[in-house]
N, C-alpha and C positions, 0 to 999 in steps of 0.2 A: 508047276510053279515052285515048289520048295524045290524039286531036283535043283531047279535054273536058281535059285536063293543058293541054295547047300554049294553049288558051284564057284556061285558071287561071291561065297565066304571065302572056300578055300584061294582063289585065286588071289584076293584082298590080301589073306596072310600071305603066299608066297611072295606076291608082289615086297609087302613089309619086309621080309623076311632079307628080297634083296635089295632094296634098297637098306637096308641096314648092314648089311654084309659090303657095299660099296662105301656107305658112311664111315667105318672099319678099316676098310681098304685105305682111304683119302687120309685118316686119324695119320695110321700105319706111317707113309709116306710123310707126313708132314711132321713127325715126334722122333722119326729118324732122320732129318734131316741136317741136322746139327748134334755138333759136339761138345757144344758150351752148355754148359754144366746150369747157369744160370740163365738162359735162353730157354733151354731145353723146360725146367721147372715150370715159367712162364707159360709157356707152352702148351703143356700140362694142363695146368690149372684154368687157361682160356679156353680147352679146348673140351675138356667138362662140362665149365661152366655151361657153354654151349645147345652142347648136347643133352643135357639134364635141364636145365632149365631151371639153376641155385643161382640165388643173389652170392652167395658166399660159398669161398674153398680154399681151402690150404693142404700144406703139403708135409707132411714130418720124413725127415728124411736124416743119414748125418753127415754132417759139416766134412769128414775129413776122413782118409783113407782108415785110419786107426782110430775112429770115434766110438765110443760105447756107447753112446746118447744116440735116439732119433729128434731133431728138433724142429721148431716149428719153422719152418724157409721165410724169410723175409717178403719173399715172393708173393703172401699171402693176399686172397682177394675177401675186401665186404666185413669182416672180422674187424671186432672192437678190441684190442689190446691193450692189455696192460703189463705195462714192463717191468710191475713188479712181482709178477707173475712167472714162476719157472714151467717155459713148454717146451720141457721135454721129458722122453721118455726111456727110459732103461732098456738095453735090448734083451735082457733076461727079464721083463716084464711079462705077465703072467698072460697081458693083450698082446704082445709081439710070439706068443707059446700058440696061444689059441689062433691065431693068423699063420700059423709054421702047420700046425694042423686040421686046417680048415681054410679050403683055397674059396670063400665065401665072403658077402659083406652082412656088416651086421651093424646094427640101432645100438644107440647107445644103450638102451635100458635090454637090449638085449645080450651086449658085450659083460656087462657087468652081472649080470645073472647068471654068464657063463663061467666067470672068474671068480663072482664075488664078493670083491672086494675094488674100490676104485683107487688106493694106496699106488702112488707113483702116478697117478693118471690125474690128478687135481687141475692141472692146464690143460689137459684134453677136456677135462668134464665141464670148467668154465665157459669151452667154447659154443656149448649146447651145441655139440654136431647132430644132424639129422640120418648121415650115414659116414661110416665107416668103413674104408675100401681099402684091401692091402696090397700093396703092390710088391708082387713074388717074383722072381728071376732064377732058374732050375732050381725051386723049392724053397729058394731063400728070403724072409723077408727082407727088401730094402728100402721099406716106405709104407706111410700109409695117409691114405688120401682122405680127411675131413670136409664133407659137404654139409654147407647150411639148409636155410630155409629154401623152399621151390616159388616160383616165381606164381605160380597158382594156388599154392599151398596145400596140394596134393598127398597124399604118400607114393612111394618108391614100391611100381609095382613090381610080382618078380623077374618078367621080362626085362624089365628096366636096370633092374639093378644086376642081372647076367651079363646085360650091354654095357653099365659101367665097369663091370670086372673086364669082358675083353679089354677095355679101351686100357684098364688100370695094369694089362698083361702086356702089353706094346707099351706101355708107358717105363715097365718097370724092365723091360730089355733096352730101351734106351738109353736109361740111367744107369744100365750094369755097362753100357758101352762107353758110355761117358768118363765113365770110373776106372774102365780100361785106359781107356784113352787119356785119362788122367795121369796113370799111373805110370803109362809108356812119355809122359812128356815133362812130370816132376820130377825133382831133384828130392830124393825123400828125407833128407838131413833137414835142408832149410825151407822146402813145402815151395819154393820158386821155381818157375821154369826153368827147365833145361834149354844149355846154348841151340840145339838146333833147332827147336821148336822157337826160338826168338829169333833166328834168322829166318823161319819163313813167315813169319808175323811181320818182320820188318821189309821184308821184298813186297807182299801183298800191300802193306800203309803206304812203301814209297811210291807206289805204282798211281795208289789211290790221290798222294797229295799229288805225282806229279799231274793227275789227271784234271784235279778239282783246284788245283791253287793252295791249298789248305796245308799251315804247317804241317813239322813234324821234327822232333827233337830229340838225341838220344843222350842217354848219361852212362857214363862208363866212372865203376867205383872200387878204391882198392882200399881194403885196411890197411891202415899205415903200421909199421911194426910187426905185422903179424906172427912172425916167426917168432919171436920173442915170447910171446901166450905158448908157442909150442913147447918151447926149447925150455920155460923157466915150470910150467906149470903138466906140462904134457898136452897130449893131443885132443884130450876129450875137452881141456879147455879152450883148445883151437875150435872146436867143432859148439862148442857154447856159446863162442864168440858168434862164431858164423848166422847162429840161429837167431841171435839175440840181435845182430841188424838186420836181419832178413826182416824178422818179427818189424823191427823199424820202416825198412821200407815200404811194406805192405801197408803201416799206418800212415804213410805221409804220400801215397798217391791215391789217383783215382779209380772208379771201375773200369774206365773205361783206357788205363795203363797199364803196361805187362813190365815186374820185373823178372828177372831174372839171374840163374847163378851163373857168369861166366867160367868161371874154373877156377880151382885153389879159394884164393879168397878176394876173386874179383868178382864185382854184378855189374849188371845192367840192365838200364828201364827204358822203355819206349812211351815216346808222349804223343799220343797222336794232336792235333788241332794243337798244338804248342810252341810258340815261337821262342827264338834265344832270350830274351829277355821274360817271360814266363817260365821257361825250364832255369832260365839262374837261378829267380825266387824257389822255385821247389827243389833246384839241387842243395842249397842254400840252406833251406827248411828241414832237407834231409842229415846234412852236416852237424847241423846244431843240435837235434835232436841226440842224435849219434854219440856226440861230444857231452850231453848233458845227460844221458841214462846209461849207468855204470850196469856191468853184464856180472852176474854175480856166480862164481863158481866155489863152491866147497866151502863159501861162509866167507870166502875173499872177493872185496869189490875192485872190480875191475875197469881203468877208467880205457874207452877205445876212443880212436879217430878215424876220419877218413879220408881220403881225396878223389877229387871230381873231378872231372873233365866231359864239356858236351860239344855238340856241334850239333844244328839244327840243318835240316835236309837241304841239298841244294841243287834241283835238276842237271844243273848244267856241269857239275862239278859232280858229283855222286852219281857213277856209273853203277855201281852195284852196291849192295848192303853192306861189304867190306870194306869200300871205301868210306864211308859216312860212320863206320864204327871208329876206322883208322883216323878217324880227324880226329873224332872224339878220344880216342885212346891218346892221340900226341899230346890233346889239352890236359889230360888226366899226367902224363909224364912231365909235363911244366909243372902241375899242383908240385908234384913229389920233390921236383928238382927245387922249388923253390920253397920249402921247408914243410910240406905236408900241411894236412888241417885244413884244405883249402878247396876253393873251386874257380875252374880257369876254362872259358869258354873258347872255343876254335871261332876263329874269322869267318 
């Protein structure tokens, strides 16, 4: 009778064992799925949540190829914020040291007995996290995962928190892929897309309105003068210019818009769901902005403009993505012809 018991046990754990090891498998596949960087986080942190069974979880991670900060993703689930609260954390942090040397997750009250000290960690500590999970990518921290309270209100036994390190190991070669993949499709001066990476974003939208009905509008935009910033000031304040509407554009569209550098000192933005009289208003919005925040170099204010031109997608006339940029760019050479500062949409 105990053999046949001692038997029923071990077979139980094996069983767990694979079925966890498929749970793993399924994580794997669905966290490498994507390349979107804010998709992916999402992801992430649903797919946790999940599996652990927290009301609450965020993600510190940083914002930007060259960040020194890890900060908390906006992405976050369950979490009471306060936004006059800074979350974020140093990457020479004594907790991102002990995460570099210790491929483990660790409690709060047990992070801080290892370091000491909670100085730089004041937004992590507000969050009362329950665990702390780093996510390493060949040895490097680039993340670390805050889980709240458990839906039982259990502790994190240490089976459990081994199975949230795999997950947090496959989570964090995603994000290093991402990052590649980032890195191969920005433009590192102005932080926009690169031109080829906006022509397959616009072949894939055109495909999509022409399938669904659903606008789709492009803006093509050139600094007016630009040469002039080169030639009177030199090149780094051509290159301050550049950064200083890029910085603009970013703030005047939406998440779900791509712009982009087209070369020298032209851009361009894709609007998906946006018809010609919507993308005037936001090319518009862009213009004025442009026109009304001087780019400051060397202690000299700089006043810039711009010119527009869009043309919103048209199945029957838009054969390929070069055509529908080509309408757009003709509009954009009317702004210029007819005295700059402007925006002129195609028929």
């Amino acid at each position: 009778m105990t053999e046949t018991s001692d038997l029923d046990l071990v077979r139980e754990e094996y069983e767990k064992q694979l079925y966890d090891l498929r749970q793993l498998l399924e994580v794997s596949k669905s966290l490498n799925s994507t390349l979107d960087y804010h998709i992916l986080i999402d992801s992430i942190l649903l797919t946790i949540m999940g599996q652990m069974r927290v009301l609450k979880a965020g993600l510190f991670a940083k914002k930007g190829l060259d960040a020194t900060h890890f900060s908390l993703h906006r992405n976050y689930k369950g979490f009471d914020i306060d936004h006059a609260v800074n979350y974020a954390i140093a990457e020479d942090n004594q907790l991102i040291k002990l995460f570099s040397r210790n491929n483990r997750c660790f409690t709060m009250p047990e992070a801080q007995e290892r370091i000491g000290s909670l100085k730089g960690l004041e937004g992590l500590a507000s969050l009362q996290p329950t665990l702390l999970v780093p996510l390493k990518a060949k040895g490097v921290v680039n993340g670390i995962i805050v889980l709240g309270d458990r839906i039982d209100e259990a502790h994190f036994e240490e089976s459990e928190k081994e199975y949230v390190l795999n997950i947090a190991t496959f989570a964090a070669i995603a994000i290093n892929n991402a990052f590649l993949f980032e890195m191969t499709t920005t433009d590192m001066m102005t932080r926009l897309k690169m031109k080829h990476y906006f022509y397959t974003v616009l072949i894939e939208k055109m495909e999509h309105s022409a399938l669904s009905g659903r606008p789709l509008s492009v803006i093509m935009i050139d600094i007016d003068f630009f040469k002039k910033f080169n030639d009177t000031y030199g090149h780094s304040c051509g290159d301050a210019v550049l950064k200083q509407v890029a910085k603009i554009l970013q703030a005047c569209i939406r998440g779900m818009d791509l712009a982009a550098r087209y070369g020298g000192e032209e851009f361009c933005i894709l609007l998906p769901d946006t018809d010609r009289e919507r993308a005037l208003i936001i090319a518009e919005r862009i213009r004025k902005s442009v026109a009304d925040t001087p780019s400051e170099y060397e202690g000299t204010r700089l006043w810039v403009t711009i010119s527009l031109g869009l043309a919103q997608y048209n199945p029957a006339r838009d054969i390929s993505g070069k055509s529908l940029i080509d309408r757009a760019d003709r509009a954009l050479y009317f702004s210029k012809q007819s005295g700059r500062d402007r925006t002129s949409a195609a028929d």
